[in-house]
C-alpha positions in Angstrom: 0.0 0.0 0.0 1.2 3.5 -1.2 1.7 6.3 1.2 0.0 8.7 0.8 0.5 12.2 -1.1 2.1 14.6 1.2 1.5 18.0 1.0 4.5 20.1 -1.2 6.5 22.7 1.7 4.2 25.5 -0.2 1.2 24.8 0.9 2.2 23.2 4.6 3.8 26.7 5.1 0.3 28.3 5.0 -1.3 26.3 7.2 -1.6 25.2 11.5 1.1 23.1 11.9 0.4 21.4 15.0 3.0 21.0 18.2 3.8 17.7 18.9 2.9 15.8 22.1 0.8 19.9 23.2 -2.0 19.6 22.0 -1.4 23.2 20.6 -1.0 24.7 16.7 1.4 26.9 15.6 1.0 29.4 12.1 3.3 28.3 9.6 5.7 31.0 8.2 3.6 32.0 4.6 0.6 32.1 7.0 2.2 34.4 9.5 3.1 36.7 6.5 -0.5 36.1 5.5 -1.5 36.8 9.1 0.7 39.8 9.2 -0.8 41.5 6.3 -4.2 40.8 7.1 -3.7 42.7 10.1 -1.7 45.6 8.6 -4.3 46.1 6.2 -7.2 45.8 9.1 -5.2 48.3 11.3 -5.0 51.2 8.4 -8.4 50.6 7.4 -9.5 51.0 11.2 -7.5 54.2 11.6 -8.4 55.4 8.5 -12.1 55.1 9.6 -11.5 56.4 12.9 -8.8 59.5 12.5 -9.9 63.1 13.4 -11.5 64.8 10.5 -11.7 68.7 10.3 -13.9 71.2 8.2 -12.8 74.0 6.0 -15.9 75.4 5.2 -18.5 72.7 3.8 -15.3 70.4 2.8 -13.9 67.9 5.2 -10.0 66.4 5.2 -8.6 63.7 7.7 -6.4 65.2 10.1 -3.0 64.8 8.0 -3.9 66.7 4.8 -6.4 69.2 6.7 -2.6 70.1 8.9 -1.3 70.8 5.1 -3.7 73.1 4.3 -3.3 75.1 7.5 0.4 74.7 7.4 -0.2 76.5 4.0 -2.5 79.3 5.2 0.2 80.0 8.2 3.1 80.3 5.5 1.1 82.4 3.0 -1.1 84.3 6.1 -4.4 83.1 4.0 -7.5 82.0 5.8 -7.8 78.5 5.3 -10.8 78.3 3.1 -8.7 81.1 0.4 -5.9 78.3 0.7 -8.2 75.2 -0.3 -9.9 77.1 -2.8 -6.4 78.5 -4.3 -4.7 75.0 -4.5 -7.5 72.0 -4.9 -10.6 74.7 -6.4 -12.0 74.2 -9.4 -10.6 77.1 -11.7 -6.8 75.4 -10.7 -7.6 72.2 -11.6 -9.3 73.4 -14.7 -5.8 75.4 -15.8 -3.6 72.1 -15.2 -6.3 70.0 -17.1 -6.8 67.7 -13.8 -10.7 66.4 -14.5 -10.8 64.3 -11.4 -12.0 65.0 -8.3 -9.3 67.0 -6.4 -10.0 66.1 -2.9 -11.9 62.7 -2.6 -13.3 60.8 0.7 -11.4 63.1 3.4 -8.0 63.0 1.2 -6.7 65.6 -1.4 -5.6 63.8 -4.7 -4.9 67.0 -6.7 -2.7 69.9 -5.3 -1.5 72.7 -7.5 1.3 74.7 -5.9 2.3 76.8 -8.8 4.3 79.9 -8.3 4.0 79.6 -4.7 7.4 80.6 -3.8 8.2 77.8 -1.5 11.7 76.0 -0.5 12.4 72.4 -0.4 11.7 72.0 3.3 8.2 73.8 2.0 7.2 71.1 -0.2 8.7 68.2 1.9 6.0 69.1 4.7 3.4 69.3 2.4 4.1 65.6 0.9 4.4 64.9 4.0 1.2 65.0 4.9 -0.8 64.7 1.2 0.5 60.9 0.8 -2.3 60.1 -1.4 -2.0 62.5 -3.8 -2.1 61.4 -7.4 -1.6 64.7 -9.4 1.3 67.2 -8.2 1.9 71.0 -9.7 4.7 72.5 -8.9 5.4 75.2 -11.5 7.5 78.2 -11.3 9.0 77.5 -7.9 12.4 77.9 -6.8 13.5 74.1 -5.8 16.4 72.2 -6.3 15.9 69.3 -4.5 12.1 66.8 -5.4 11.8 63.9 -2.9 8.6 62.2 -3.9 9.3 58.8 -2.1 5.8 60.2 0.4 4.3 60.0 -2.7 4.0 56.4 -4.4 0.6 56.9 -6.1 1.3 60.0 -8.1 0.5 59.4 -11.9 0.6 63.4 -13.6 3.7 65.4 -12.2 4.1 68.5 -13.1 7.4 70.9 -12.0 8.8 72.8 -14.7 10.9 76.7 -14.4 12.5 75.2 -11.0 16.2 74.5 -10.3 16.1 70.7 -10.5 19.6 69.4 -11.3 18.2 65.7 -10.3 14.9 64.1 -10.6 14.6 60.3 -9.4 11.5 58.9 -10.1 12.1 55.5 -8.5 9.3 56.4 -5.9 6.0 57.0 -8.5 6.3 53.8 -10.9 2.5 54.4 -11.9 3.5 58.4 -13.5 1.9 58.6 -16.8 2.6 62.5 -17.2 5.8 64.5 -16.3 6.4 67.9 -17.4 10.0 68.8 -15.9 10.9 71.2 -18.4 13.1 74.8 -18.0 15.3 72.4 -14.9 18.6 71.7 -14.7 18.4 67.9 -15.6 21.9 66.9 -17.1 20.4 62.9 -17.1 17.0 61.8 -16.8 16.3 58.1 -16.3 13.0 56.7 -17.2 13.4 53.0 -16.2 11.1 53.6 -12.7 8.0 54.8 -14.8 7.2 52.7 -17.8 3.6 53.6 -18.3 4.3 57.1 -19.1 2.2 58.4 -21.9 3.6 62.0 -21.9 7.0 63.2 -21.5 7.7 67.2 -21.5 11.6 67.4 -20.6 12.2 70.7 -22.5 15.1 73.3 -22.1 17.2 71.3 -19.4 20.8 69.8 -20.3 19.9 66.2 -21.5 22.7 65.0 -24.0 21.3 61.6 -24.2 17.6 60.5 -23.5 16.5 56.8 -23.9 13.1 55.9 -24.7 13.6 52.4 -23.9 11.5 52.0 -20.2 8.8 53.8 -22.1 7.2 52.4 -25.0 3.5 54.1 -24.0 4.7 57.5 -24.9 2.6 58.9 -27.1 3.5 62.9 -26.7 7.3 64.1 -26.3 8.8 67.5 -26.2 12.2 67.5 -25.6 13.2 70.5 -27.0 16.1 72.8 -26.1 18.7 70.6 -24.8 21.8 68.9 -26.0 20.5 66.2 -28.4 22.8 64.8 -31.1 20.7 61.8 -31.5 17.2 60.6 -31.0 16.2 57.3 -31.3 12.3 56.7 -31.2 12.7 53.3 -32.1 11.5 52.1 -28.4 7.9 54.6 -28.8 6.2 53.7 -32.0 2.9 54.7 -30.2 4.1 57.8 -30.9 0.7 59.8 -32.3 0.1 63.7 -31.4 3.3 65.5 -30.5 7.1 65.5 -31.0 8.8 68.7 -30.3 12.2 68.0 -30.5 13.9 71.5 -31.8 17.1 73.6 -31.0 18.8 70.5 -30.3 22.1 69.0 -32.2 20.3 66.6 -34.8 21.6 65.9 -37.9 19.6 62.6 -39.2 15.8 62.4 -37.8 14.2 58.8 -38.9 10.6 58.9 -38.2 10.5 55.5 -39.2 9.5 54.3 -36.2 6.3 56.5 -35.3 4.0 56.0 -38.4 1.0 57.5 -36.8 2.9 61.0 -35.9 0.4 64.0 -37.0 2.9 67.0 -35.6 6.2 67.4 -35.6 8.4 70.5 -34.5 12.4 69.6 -35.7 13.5 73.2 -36.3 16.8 74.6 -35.7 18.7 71.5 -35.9 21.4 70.6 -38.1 19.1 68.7 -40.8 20.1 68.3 -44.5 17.4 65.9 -45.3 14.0 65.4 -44.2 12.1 62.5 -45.4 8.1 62.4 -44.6 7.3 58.9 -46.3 6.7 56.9 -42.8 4.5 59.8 -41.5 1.8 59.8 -43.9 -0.8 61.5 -41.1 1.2 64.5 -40.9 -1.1 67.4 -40.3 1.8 70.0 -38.7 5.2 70.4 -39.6 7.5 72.9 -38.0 11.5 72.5 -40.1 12.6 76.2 -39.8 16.1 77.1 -39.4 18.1 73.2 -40.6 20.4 73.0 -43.5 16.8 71.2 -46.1 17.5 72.0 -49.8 15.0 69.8 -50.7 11.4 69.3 -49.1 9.6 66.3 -50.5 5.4 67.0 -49.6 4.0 63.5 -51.7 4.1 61.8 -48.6 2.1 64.0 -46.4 -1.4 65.3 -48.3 -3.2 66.1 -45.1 -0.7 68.9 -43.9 -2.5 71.9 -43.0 0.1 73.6 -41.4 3.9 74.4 -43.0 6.9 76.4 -41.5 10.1 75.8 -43.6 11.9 79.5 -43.3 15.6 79.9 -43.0 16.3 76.6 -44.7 18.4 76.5 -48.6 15.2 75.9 -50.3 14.6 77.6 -53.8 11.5 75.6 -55.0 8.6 74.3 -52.7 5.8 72.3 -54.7 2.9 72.3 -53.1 0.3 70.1 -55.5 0.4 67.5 -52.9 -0.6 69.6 -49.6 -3.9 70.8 -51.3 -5.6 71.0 -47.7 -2.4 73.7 -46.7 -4.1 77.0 -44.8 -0.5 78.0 -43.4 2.7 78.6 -45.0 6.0 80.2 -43.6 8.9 80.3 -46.0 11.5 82.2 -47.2 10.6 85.0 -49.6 13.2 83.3 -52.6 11.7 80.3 -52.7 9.6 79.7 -55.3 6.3 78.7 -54.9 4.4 75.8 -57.4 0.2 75.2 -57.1 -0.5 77.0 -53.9 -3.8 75.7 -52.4 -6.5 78.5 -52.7 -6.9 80.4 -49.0 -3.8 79.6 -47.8 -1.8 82.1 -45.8 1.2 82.6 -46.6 4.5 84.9 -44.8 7.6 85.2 -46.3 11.1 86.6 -44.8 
């Protein structure tokens, strides 16, 4: 006769293992890490249900993000219900595009902090106690130092025209929107936050950007930094947006992003320009490269063209027949321009 089956070490690790010769049962260790989490989770819930909540006016927070807003209204001398209004109201989140709630069940999600002057102790206190926040708006302050480990559910940051000289996003792996623009960023590592969707890294000192960790994106601006080369292999979701002038590019290949319908690469160092894998192209910014040709056949919904300060002498324009906008140079010479369209010359 066969024993029988004995249980794998898995299983008999979750269960009562019982004490010989006691009578007595003991957890075994994935069941006290079961146990153990079980209770974590049962201990916030209960102090969640039963912390101190406070009214500003008819809105009411749990103790720790009510304390920001009064630690707010004492640094700014603001009443309290001015504060609120001024960084979770309606009109703020409105001008950062935020369309969810800002404060939700006791906790503020949404806080926009823009042009508030603070310092980096500041902002620490007020992460401090906002831990649940999921949008963060930081423009036009003077930091130089962003610690957003208080802060692991943020998806949309926003914290451009500050003095950021580093920006580690290990903290917030569920961003989907960073705008970190007009910093001081020399690197900018992406691996923490692969399901971002926008990237706006503009005027800081990037000299190499990898796309890699980020195959989502589907709007980039990284204009105004050190850029020799841009690979956008790695982002072939690639649809609305890619600024990427006054950098250092001499070969663009928009092979990768088929679906792109603007596209800013002025004031580079481009000699060629070819449009054939971009066949939704609707804006087209090349001003100011080295282009003495501009091939249009591959782009016939462009509505929008800005081509000045190039070495172009002849532009045909049969194949943009939808074209309301031109900007060129006043010696090029201009074949089959759509009816209506506006041109300037220089």
């Amino acid at each position: 006769m066969s024993d029988p089956q004995q249980p794998s070490n898995e299983s008999s690790t979750n269960q009562l293992q019982v004490v010989p010769h006691t009578g007595l049962a003991k957890l075994g260790a994935g069941a006290k890490k079961l146990y153990s989490r079980m209770t974590s989770d049962l201990l916030r819930e209960q102090a969640l249900s039963t912390a101190v909540r406070h009214s500003i006016g008819d809105t009411w927070l749990y103790e720790p993000d009510y304390f920001a807003i009064q630690y707010l209204a004492r640094l700014w001398a603001e009443h309290d219900i001015d504060v609120l209004e001024k960084v979770c109201g309606t009109e703020k989140m409105t001008n950062i595009n935020w369309t969810a709630p800002s404060i939700q069940a006791g906790r503020i999600l949404a806080i926009c902090l823009d042009d508030s002057n603070l310092s980096d102790e500041n902002l620490q206190t007020i992460l401090n106690t906002t831990r649940q926040l999921r949008c963060l708006s930081l423009i036009k302050n003077q930091l130089s130092v962003l610690d957003l480990t208080p802060v692991p559910n943020l998806t949309d940051l926003r914290c451009w025209e500050n003095q950021l000289t580093v920006l580690d996003l290990t903290p917030v792996p569920n961003l989907t929107e960073l705008w970190c623009g007009e910093n001081q960023l020399t690197v900018l590592d992406l691996t923490p936050v692969p399901n971002l969707t926008k990237l706006w890294c503009w005027e800081n000192q990037l000299t190499v950007l990898d796309l890699t960790p980020v195959p989502n994106l589907t709007n980039l601006w990284c204009s105004k930094n050190q850029l020799t080369v841009l690979d956008l292999t790695p982002i072939s979701n690639l649809t609305y947006l890619l600024w990427c002038s006054e950098n250092q590019l001499t070969v663009l290949d928009l092979t990768p992003v088929p679906n792109l319908t603007f596209l800013d690469c002025s004031e580079n160092q481009l000699t060629v320009l070819d449009l054939t894998p971009v066949p939704n192209l609707t804006f087209l910014q090349c001003s100011e490269n080295q282009l003495t040709v501009l091939d249009l056949t591959p782009v016939p919904n462009l509505t929008k063209l800005w081509c000045s300060e190039n070495q172009l002498t002849v532009l045909d324009l049969t194949p943009v027949p939808n074209l309301t906008e031109l900007i060129c140079d006043a010696r090029v010479r201009l074949f089959n321009l759509p009816a209506g369209c506006s041109v300037t010359r220089f």
